[in-house]
C-alpha positions in Angstrom: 14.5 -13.8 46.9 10.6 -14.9 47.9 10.2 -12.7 50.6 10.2 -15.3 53.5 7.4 -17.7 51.3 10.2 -20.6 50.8 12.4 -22.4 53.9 14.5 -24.3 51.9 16.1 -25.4 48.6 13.2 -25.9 45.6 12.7 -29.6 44.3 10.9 -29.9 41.1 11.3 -29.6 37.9 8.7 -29.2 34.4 5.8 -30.5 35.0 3.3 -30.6 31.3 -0.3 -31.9 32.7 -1.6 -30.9 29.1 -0.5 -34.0 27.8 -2.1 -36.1 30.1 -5.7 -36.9 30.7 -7.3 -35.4 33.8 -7.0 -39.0 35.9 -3.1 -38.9 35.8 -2.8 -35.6 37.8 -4.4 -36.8 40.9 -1.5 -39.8 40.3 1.2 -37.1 40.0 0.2 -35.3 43.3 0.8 -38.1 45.3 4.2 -39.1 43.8 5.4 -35.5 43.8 4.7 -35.8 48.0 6.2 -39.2 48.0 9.7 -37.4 46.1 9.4 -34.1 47.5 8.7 -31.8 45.3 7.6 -28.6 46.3 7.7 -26.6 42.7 6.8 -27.3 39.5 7.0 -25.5 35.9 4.0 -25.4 34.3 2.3 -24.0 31.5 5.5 -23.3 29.5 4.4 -24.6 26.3 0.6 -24.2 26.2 0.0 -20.9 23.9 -2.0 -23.1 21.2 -4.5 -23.9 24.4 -4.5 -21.0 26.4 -5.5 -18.9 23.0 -7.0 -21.5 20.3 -7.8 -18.3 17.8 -6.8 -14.8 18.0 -9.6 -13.5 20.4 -10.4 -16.4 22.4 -8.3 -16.7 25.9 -9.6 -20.2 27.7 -7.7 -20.8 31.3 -9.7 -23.4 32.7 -7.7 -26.0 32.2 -4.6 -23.9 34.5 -7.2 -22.8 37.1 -7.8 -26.2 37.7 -3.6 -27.0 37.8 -3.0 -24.1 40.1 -5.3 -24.8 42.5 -5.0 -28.8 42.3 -0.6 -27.7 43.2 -1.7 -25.3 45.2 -4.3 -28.3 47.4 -1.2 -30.4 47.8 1.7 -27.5 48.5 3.2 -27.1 45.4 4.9 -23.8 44.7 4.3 -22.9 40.7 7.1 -21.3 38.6 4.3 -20.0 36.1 5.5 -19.9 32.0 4.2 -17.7 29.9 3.5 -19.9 27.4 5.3 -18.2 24.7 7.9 -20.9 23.8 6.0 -21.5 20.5 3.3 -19.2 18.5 0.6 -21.2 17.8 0.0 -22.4 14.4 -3.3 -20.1 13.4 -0.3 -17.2 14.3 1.4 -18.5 11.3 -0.7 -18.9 9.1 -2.5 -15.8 9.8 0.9 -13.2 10.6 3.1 -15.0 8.8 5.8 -12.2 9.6 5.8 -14.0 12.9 7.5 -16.6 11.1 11.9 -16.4 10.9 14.2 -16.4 8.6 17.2 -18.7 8.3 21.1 -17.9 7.5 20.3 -19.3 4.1 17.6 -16.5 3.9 14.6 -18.8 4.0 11.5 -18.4 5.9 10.6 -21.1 7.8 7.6 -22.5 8.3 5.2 -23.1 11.5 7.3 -26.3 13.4 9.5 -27.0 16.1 9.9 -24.1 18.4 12.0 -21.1 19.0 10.4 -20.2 15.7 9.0 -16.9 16.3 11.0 -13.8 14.3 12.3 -11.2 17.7 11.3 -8.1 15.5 7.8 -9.4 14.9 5.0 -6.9 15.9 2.7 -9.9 15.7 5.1 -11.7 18.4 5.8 -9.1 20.6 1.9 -8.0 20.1 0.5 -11.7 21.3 3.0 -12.6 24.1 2.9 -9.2 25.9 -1.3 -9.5 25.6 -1.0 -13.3 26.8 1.7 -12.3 30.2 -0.7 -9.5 30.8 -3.5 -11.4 31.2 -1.8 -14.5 32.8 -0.5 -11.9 35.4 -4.1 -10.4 35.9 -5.6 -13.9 36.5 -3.1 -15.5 38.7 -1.3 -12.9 40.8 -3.2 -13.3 44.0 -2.7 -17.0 43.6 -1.3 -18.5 46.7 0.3 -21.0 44.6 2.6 -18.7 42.5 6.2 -18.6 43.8 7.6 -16.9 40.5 7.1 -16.5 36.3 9.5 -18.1 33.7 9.3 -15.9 30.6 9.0 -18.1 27.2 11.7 -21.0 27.4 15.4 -21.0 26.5 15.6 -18.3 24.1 17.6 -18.6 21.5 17.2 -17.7 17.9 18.8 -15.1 14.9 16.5 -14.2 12.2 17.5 -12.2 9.0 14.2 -11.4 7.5 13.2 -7.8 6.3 11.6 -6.9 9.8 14.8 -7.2 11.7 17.4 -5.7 8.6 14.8 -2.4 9.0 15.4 -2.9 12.8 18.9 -3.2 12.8 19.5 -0.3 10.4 17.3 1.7 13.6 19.7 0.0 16.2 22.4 1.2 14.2 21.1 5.0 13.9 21.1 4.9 17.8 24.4 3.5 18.0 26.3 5.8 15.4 24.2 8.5 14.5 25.8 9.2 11.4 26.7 6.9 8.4 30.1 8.7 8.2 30.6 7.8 11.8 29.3 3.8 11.2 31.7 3.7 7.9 34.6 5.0 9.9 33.6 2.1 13.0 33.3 -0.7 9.7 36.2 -0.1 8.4 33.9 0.3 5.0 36.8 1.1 2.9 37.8 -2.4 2.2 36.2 -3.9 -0.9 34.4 -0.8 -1.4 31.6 -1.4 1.2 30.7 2.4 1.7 27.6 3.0 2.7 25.7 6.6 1.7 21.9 5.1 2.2 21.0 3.3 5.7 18.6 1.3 4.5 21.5 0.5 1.8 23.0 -1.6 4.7 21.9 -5.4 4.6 21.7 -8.7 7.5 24.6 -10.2 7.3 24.0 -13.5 6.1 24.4 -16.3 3.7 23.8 -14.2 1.1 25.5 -11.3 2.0 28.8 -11.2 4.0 29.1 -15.2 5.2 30.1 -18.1 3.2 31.8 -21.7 4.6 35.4 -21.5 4.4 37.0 -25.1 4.9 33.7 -26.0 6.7 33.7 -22.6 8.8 31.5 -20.1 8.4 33.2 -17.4 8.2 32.3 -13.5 7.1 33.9 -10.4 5.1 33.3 -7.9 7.4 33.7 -9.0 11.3 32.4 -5.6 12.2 29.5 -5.8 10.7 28.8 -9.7 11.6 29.7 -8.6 15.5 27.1 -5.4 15.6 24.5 -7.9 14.2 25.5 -10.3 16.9 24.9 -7.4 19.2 22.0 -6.6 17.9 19.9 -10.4 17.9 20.8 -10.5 21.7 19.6 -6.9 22.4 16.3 -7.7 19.9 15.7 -11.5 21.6 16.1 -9.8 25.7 14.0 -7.0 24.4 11.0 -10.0 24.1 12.3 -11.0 27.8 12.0 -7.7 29.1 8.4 -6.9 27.2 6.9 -9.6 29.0 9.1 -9.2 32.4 7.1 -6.0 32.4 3.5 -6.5 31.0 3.9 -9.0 34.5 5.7 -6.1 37.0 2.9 -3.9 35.6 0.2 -6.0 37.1 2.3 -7.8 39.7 5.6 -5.4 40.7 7.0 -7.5 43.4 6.9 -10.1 41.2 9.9 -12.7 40.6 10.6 -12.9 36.8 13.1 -14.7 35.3 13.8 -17.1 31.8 16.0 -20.1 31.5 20.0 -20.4 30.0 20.8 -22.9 27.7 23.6 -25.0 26.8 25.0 -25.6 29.9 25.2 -21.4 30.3 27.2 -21.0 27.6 24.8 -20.0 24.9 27.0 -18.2 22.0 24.4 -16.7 20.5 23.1 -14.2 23.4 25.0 -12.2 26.1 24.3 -13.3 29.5 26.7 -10.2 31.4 24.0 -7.9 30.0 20.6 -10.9 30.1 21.3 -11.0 33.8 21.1 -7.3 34.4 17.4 -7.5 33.4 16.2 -10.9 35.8 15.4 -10.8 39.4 17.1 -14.4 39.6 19.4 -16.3 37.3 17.9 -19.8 35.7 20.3 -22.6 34.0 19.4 -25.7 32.1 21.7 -28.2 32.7 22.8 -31.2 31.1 26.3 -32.3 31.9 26.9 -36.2 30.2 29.0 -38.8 31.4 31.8 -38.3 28.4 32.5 -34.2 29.9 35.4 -33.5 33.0 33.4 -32.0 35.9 35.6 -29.2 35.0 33.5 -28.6 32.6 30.5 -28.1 33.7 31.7 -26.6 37.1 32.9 -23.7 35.5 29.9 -23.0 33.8 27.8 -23.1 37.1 30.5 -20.7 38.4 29.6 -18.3 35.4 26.2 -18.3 36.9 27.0 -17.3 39.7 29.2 -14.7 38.2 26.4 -13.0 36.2 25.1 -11.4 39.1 28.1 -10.7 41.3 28.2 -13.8 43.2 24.0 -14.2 44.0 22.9 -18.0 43.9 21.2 -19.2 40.9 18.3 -21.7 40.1 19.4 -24.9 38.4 16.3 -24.9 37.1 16.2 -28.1 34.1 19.0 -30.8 34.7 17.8 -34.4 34.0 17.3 -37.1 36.5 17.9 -40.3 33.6 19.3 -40.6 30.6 19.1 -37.2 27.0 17.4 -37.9 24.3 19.3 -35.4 21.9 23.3 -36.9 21.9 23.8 -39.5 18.8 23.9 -42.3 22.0 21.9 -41.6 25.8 23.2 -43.5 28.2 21.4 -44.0 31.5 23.1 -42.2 34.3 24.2 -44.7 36.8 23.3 -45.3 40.1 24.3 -41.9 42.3 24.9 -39.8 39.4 21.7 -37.8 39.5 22.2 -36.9 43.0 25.7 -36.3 43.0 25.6 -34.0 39.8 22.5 -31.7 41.2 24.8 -31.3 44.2 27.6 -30.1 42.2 25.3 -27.3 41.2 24.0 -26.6 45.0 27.6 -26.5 45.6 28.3 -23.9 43.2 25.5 -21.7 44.0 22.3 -22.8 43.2 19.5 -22.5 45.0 17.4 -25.3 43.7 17.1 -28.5 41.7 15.3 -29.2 38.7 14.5 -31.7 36.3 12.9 -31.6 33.1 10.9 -33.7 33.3 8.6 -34.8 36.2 6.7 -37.4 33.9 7.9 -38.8 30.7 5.8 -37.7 27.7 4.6 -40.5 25.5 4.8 -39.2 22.3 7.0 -36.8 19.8 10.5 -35.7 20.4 11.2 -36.0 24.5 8.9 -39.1 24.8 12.9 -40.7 25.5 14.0 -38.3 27.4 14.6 -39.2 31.3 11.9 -38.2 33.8 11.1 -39.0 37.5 8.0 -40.7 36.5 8.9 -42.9 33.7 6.3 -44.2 31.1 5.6 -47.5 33.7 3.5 -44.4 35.8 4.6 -45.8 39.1 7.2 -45.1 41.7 8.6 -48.6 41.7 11.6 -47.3 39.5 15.3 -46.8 40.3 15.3 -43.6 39.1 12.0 -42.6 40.9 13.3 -44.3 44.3 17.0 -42.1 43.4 14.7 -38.6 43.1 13.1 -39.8 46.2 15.9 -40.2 48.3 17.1 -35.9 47.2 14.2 -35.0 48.0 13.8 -35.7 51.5 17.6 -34.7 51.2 17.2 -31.4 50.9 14.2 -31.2 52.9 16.3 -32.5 55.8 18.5 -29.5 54.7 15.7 -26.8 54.9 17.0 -23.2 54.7 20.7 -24.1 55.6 22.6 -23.3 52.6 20.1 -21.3 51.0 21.3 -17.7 50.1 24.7 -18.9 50.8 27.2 -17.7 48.8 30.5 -18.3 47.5 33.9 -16.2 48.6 37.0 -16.2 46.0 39.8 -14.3 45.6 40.5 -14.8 41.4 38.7 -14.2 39.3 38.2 -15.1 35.2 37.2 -11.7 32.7 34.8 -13.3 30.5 33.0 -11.8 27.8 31.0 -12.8 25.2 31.3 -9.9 22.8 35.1 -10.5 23.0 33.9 -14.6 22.2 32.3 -13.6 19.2 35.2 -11.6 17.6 38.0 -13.8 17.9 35.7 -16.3 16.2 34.6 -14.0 13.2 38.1 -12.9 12.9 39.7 -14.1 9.5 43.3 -15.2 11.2 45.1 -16.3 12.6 43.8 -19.9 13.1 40.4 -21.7 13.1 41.7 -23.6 15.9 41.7 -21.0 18.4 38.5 -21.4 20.3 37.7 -18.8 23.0 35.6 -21.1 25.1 39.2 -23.6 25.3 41.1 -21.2 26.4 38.8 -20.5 29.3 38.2 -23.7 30.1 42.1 -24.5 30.7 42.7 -21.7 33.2 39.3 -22.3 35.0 40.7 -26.3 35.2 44.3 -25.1 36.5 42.4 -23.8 39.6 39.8 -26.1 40.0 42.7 -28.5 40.3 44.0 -26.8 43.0 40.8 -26.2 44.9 40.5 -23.1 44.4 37.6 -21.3 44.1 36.8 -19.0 41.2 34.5 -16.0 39.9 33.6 -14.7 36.5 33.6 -10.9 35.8 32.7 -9.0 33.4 34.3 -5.9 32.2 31.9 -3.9 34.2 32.5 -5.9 37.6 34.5 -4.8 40.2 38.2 -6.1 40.0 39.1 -5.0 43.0 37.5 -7.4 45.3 40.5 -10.0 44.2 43.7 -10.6 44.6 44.2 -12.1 41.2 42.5 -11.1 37.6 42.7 -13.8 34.4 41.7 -12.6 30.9 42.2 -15.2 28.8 42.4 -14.1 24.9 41.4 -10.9 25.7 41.1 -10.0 21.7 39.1 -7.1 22.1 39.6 -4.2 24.9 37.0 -2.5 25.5 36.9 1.3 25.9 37.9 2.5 29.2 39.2 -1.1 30.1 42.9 -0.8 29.8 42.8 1.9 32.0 40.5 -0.1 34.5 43.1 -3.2 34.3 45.7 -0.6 35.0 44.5 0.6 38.3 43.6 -2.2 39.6 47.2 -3.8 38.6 48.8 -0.5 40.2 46.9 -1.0 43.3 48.7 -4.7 44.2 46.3 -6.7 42.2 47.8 -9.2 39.9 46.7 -9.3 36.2 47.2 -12.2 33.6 46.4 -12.8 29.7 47.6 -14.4 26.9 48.4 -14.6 23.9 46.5 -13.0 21.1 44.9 -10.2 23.4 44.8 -6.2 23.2 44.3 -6.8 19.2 41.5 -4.7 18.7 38.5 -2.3 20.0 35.4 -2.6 20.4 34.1 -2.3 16.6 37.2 -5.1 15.8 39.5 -2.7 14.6 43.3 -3.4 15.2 44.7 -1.1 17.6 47.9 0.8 15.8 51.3 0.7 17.0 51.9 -2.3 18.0 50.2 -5.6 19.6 49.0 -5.8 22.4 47.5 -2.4 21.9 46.4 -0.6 24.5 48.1 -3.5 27.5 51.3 -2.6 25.5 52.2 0.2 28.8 50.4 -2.9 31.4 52.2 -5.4 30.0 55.8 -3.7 29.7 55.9 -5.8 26.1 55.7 -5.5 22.2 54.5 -8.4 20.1 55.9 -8.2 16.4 54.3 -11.0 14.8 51.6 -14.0 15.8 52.8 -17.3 14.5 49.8 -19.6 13.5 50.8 -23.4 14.4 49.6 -25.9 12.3 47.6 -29.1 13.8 49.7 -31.2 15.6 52.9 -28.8 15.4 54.5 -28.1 18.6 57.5 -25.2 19.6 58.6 -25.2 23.3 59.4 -22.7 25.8 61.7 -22.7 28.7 61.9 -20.8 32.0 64.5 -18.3 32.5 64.8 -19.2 36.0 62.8 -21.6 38.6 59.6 -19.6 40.6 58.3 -22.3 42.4 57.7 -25.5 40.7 58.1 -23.6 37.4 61.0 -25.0 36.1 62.4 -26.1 32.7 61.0 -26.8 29.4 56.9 -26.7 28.4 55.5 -27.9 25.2 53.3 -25.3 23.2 51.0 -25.1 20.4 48.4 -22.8 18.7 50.0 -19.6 18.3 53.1 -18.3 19.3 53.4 -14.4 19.9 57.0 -13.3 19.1 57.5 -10.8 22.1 60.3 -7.9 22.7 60.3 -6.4 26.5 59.8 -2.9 26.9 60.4 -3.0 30.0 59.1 -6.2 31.1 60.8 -9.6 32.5 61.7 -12.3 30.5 60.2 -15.5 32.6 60.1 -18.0 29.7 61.7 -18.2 25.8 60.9 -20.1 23.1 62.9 -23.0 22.3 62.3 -23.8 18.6 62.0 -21.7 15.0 63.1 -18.5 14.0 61.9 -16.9 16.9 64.4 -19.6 19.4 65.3 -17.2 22.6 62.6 -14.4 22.2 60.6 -14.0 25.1 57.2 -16.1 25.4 56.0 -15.6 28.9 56.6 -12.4 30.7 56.2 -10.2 33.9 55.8 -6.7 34.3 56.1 -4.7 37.7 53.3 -1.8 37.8 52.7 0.3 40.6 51.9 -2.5 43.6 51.0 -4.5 41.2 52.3 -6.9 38.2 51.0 -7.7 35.3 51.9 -11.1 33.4 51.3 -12.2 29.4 51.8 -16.1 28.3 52.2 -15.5 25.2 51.5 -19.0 23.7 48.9 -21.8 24.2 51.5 -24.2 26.5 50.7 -27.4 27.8 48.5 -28.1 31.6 51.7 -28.4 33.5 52.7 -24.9 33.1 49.1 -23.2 33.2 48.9 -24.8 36.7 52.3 -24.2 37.5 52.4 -20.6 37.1 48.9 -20.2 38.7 50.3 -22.2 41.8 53.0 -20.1 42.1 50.7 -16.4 41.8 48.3 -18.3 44.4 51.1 -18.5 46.6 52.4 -15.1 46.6 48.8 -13.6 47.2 48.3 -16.3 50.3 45.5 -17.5 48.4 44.8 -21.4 49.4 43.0 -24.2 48.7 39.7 -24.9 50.2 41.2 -28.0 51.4 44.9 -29.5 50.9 46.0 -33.5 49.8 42.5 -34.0 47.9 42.6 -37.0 45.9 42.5 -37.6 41.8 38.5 -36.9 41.0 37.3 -35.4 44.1 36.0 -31.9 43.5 35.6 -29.5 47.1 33.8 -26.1 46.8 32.4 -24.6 49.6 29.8 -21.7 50.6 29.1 -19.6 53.4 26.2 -17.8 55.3 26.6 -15.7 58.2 29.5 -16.9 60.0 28.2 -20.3 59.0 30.5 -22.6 56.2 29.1 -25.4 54.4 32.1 -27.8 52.7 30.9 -29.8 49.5 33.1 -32.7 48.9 32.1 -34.5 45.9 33.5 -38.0 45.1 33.6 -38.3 41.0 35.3 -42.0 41.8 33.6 -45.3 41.6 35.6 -46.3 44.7 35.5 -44.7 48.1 38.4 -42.4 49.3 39.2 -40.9 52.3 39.6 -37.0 52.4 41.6 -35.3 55.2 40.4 -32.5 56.6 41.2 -29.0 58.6 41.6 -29.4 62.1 38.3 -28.2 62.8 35.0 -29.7 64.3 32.3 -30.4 61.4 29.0 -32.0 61.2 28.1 -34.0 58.5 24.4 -32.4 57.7 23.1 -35.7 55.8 24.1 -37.5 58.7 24.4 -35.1 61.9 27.4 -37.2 62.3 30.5 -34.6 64.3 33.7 -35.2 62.1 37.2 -34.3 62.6 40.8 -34.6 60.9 39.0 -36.4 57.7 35.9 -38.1 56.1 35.3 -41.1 54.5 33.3 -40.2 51.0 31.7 -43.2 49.0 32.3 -43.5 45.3 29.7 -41.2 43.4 28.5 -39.5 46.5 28.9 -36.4 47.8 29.6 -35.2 52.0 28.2 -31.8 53.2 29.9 -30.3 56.2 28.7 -27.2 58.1 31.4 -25.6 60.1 31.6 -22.2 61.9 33.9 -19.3 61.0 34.3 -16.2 61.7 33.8 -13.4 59.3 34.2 -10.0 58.9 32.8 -9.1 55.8 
């Protein structure tokens, strides 16, 4: 990825000398060597400096940064400083300025306030990565560039309506062709004029419906959603290339938000467009590891299984959640290696020194505002750094082998949740979450795909809710299902196409000939109503009765096998879970939201049948194992989420323990909140 300049996992985090006087940074370089940190993010939030009016540029204050990190061997992830416009932007261009939901222009505050469709935006930033890239591409310092910060933002001013109305005209070319896709009929929404066709807002298609927003016209709600991602990576990619332009070997890349499940922009299609994948991290103390495991796993997914940098986690306590509680002793370490264990190539903090004023001046740092490194938290930072640089290059570039795989899409995400029906309560992201846990239970590891990935490269393929099917999809699924693979959904899938229009004859559209099944009618559950289904026969530990909840699809075979029926209502002993032989291949449908037991149950037994195994077997309650490979060279991550130390048996094989050089057989003792990494050899083919 750096072209031989880095030997071994990055340490650092966000580093803002800006807000300290010029005696501190002399202070920070010698506590960044005594934690050992070896990158820093700088200049991610310093527009207003680095261009105090619109034709002044002033860089003396970074020259002397870079060269003070690049004095004490420091590698520099460079921002672009376009986080924020600066406030004589505003008040001179104010279409630089968004527009709210509510249809209100906002005013020049906060951050992530800059409209995507702005000419004054994209005019500025491009100008102010050019010249950044001009000035410090030679430096000896610069390992990479981080493009603006956590994008994230929909505006519905007049800028991006024209724009989208243009986006539009490329994707339809004809308004006959757009009404058609719309579904324009309905409540007499034809449209003979493009520049007839409004944002779909507040004031236009969305209103609050029992607390939800909700809109009239999904179609038009999900082509707008389509659009804001496309407009927002177009800023990414203006920049990514103002800085190629000047520097083509350059390393480019932005940060995720939200834990890498950021609703409002698609990451399949963000990763496409970034040499590496970045993710802000910030799992708390109330979420299962599950959680936040799966989402480093997407990660990984977004460019076919290359590591990612974790590149913000936080080393204390947030400063955003109604209560921030400190992370207790071990935590910081033994959550950054959950994300090395996933795939990530680095840790990251934000931030290396507590600010002193505004929002973050609460938020946890490795410096905290006592400025020394007499600190648990400092002395806890310390100890993972020289950590990883007793690792070096070991596990870096490693990568992660797995034989299922997860379809996720977040196109598919956001129409389920603008549909009108059949329940609120169905949340795409829950769903997910519940098959990703029935394997991380097992120990098995896990990929994300998207619908342009390669299915074949696994044994087993899970689409969860797969609402909207794509064109060309069904008859991707059914190839790779004809072919031995084995393919699963659920419930409320094959509904619609790509412009959320239902597919005729018959749910689950066009699965119905995969599936070997015909669903008549979707029963919406209300809260805390339950229906049952029970197993027409035992496969494996699947056996008996399951609760169920959510919705209920009332399912006829056409051809398929009746593995489970309903047990209560109208619909008592009509299939709810079946399987369908195709080709080499079968395809399965759980067609209701049932409880753990059976999720886990059923992916047990398909694990089984495919050979696929767990990483390890007999792993106690709240340990977590994942494991990555180089070479013919296996590194073992066992992670102990317990306050007590356990004992974790092992494979009869000969490991060392690479925090410890300690050789280890038949099983390792793990302390509670700590984490074992075991390098073993293997032999590989691939």
């Amino acid at each position: 990825m750096f072209q031989g300049k880095v030997n071994k996992m990055l340490y650092g985090g966000d580093y803002n000398p800006e807000q300290w006087p010029r005696e501190i940074w002399d202070e920070d370089m010698r506590l960044f060597e005594l934690a050992g940190i070896d990158i820093v993010s700088i200049n991610v939030f310093s527009w207003a400096y680095n261009q105090p009016d619109e034709q002044t540029y002033r860089f003396d204050r970074l020259d002397e940064m870079m060269d003070l990190l690049q004095k004490n061997n420091i590698w520099v992830s460079l921002g672009t400083s376009t986080a924020a416009h600066p406030a004589w932007m505003a008040k001179k261009y104010p279409d630089v300025l968004a527009v709210d939901m509510d249809g209100k222009k906002r005013k020049f505050g906060r951050r992530h306030n800059s409209c995507p469709n702005s000419p004054t935006f994209r005019k500025y930033s491009v100008l102010m990565a050019r010249k950044l890239a001009e000035r410090y591409k030679d430096h000896p310092a610069l390992l990479m560039w981080h493009v603006n910060n956590e994008y994230g933002l929909r505006c519905y001013c007049e800028r991006c309506e024209q724009q989208f109305r243009l986006w539009l005209k490329e994707k339809y070319g004809t308004l006959d062709a757009l009404n058609s896709a719309w579904y324009t009929a309905f409540w007499g929404h034809t449209f003979y004029e493009w520049d007839e066709i409004v944002a779909p807002n507040n004031l236009s298609e969305h209103y609050k419906l029992y607390g939800v927003d909700v809109t009239n016209f999904s179609s038009i709600s999900l082509d707008y959603a389509r659009f804001m991602s496309d407009s927002v990576l177009e800023c990414y990619t203006l920049e990514r290339d103002a800085i190629k332009e000047v520097a083509p070997d350059s390393v480019v890349t932005t940060n995720f938000q939200s834990n890498g499940t950021y609703k409002p922009l698609d990451y399949f299609k963000w990763a496409k467009e970034m040499d590496v994948v970045a993710l802000d991290s910030y799992p708390t103390s109330d979420m299962a590891m599950s959680y936040t495991a799966m989402r480093y796993d997407l990660m990984r997914g977004l460019k076919q299984g290359q590591p990612f940098l974790l590149m913000e986690s936080t080393p204390s306590a947030l400063n955003w959640k109604p209560q921030n509680p400190l992370k207790r002793p071990g935590i910081t370490k033994l959550w950054s290696y959950q994300a090395v264990a996933r795939g990530a190539d680095s840790v990251m903090y934000f931030q290396l020194r507590r600010s002193f004023g505004a929002f973050e001046k609460f938020h946890g740092a490795m410096i905290d505002h006592v400025g020394h490194e007499h600190t648990r938290v400092f002395r806890e930072c310390a100890e993972l750094g020289h950590e990883l640089q007793h690792l070096d290059d070991r596990i870096v570039g490693a990568r992660v082998e797995a034989k299922v795989a997860i379809l996720f899409d977040w196109e598919n995400w956001w129409a389920i949740e603008y549909s009108s029906g059949p329940t609120i309560d169905l949340k795409y992201l829950n769903i997910v979450q519940k098959y990703y846990d029935a394997l991380y239970g097992q120990h098995v590891q896990v990929d994300f795909v998207s619908v342009d990935d390669d299915f074949n490269r696994y044994d087993i393929v899970i689409a969860p809710v797969l609402y909207m099917v794509k064109q060309g999809l069904a008859n991707k699924l059914e190839q790779y299902t004809a072919q031995g693979g084995t393919f699963v959904t659920t419930f409320f899938s094959g509904i619609v196409n790509e412009t959320d229009l239902v597919t005729l004859n018959g749910y689950p559209g066009e699965l119905k000939k995969l599936l070997g099944i015909w669903v008549e009618e979707i029963d919406s559950l209300m809260p805390n109503q339950t229906n049952s289904i029970t197993m027409t026969q035992q496969l494996g530990k699947l056996s008996g009765t399951y609760t169920s909840d959510l919705l209920c699809d009332l399912i006829h075979s056409e051809g398929a096998e009746v593995i489970a029926e309903y047990g209560s209502e109208f619909y008592k002993g009509m299939a709810a879970v079946t399987r369908n032989k195709f080709g080499q291949g079968e395809a399965w449908y759980v067609g209701t939201n049932t409880e753990d037991a059976f999720i886990q149950q059923l992916l047990e037994h398909l694990c089984e049948k495919k050979e696929i195994k767990a990483i390890l077997a007999s792993v106690p309650e709240q340990v977590e194992v994942s494991k990555r490979y180089k070479g013919n060279q296996s590194f073992l991550f066992i992670l102990n989420h317990r306050d007590e130390e356990v004992t974790v048996p092992l494979n009869n094989i000969k490991y060392t323990n690479l925090l410890t050089n300690e050789t280890i057989e038949q099983q390792v003792l793990v302390d509670g909140k700590t984490v074992c990494i075991l390098e073993y050899h293997e032999e590989r083919t691939d």
